[in-house]
N, C-alpha and C positions, 0 to 999 in steps of 0.2 A: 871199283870205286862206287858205282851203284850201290852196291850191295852194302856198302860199309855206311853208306847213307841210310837206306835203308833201316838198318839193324839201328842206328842213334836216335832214327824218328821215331823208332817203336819201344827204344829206352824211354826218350822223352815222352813218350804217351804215357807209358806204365806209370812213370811216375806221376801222374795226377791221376792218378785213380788213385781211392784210399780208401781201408774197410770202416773208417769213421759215418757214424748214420747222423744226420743234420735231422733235430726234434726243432720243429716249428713251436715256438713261445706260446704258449695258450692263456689268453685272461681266465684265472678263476674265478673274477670278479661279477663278468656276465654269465647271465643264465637265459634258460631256455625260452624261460615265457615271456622275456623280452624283445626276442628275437623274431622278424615279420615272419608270417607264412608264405606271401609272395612279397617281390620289391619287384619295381621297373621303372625304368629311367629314360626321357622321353619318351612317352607314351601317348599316345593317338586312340581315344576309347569314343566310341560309336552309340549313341543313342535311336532305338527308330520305336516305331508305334506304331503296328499293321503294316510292317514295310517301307515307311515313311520316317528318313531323317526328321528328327525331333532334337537333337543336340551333338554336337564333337565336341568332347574334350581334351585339351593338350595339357600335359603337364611334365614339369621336368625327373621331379620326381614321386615315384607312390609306393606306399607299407601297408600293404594290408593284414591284419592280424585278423585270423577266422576263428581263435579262441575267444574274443573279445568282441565278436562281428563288429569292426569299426575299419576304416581305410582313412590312412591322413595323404594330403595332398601338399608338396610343398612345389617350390621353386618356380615360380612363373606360370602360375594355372591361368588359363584362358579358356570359356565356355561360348561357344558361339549356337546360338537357338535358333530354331526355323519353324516356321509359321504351319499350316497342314499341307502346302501347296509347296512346301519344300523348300519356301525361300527364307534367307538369312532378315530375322526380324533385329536380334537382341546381341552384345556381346559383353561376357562377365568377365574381368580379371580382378584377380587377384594374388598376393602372395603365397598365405596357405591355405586349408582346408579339410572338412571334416566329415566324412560319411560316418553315419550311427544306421547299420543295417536292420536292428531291429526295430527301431522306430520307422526305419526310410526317411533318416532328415539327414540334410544335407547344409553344410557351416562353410561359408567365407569370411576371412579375416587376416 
């Protein structure tokens, strides 16, 4: 009886196996240079000066593109400052955001 069990559960498997291959839908539409170099989602980024916190940033989300040196910042950025003595002086929120690396300027809006 075992055995006759057996042998139907291992029919039953075979048949959901299939030599059919599943091709994932690709947009033609997008292309490469659109695409960020890094992305990170909640992110927690560190600012210091000689060892000394000078700023944390939170943000929900970030795209950095290194063909375009620019990083946008969206979904809940919060910039908390600290004085040289390490204490919390300032705190910046905003929705999005705009690093331009070759200038070094940086955009809330």
């Amino acid at each position: 009886m075992k055995f006759i069990v057996f042998i139907l559960t291992i029919l039953i498997l075979f048949q959901f196996c299939s030599s059919k291959r599943v091709k994932p839908s690709v947009d033609g539409n997008l292309s490469v240079e659109e695409l960020p170099s890094q992305e990170s989602w909640n992110s927690i980024i560190t600012f210091s000066d000689s060892g000394k916190i000078s700023a944390i940033l939170y943000t929900g989300h970030l795209r950095k593109y290194d063909d375009k040196r620019e990083t946008f910042l969206d979904q809940n950025i919060k910039v908390d400052f600290f004085d040289q003595e390490e204490v919390h002086t300032t705190t910046l929120t905003s929705i999005k955001g705009r690093v331009d690396e070759s200038a070094n300027n940086l955009g809330f809006f």
